[in-house]
C-alpha positions as CSV (number, residue, x, y, z in Angstrom):
1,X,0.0,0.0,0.0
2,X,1.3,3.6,-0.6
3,X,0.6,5.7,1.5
4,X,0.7,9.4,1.3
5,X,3.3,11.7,2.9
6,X,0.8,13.4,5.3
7,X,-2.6,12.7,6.4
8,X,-5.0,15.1,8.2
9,X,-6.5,13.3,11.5
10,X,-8.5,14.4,14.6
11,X,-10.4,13.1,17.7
12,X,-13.4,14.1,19.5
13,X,-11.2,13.3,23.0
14,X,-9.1,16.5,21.7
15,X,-12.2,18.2,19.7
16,X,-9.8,21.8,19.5
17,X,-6.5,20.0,18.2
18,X,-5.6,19.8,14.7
19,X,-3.3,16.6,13.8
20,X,-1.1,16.1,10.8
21,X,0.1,12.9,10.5
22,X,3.6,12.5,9.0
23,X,3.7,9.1,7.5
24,X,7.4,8.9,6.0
25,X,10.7,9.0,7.4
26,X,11.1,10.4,10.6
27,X,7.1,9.3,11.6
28,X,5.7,12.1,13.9
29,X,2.2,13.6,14.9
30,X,2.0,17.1,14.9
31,X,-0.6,19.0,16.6
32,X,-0.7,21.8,14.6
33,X,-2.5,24.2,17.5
34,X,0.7,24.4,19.4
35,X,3.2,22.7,17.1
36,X,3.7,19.6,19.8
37,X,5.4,16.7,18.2
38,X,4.9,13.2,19.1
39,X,7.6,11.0,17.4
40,X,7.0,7.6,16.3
41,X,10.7,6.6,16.0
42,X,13.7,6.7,18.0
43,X,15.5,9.2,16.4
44,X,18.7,8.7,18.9
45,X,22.1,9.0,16.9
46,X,21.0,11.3,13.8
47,X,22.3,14.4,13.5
48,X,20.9,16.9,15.5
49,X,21.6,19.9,13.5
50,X,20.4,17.9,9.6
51,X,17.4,17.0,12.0
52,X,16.6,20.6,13.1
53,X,16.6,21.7,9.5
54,X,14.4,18.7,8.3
55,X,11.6,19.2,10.8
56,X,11.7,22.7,10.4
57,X,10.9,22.3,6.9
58,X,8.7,19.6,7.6
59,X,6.3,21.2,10.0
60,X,6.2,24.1,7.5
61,X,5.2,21.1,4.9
62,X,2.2,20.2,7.3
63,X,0.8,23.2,7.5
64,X,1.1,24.1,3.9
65,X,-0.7,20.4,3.5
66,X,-3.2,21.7,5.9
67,X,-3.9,25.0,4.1
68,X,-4.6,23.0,1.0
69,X,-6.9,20.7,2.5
70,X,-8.9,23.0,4.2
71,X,-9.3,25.3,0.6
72,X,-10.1,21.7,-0.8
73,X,-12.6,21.1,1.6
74,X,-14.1,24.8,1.6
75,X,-14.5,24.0,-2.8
């Protein structure tokens, strides 16, 4: 199965939160309310500085995927 790089997800036990899934290497949740991330990987031993710029411009890739979705949703 291919899956894609981000899904949007939510849950009525968190009915204000926002969740972007991240699906491909490193796996995290991001709540995109406060920008909280859950990591679903042990990310121990990468470089911390390459790692900083890659989730950088990953969260900036969720919200961009969020912005799109929600214009999506509002066609």
């Amino acid at each position: 199965m291919t899956l894609p790089k981000f899904l949007l997800g939510d849950n009525t036990d968190f009915p204000d939160d926002i969740f972007i899934i991240h699906t491909e290497y490193p796996q995290f949740i991001i709540n995109l309310v406060d920008d909280e991330i859950e990591w679903l990987e042990d990310l121990s031993g990468e470089n911390e500085a390459e790692l900083t710029s890659e989730v950088n411009d990953l969260i900036e890739l969720a919200s961009q995927f969020y912005d799109r979705e929600m214009e999506r949703y509002n066609d």
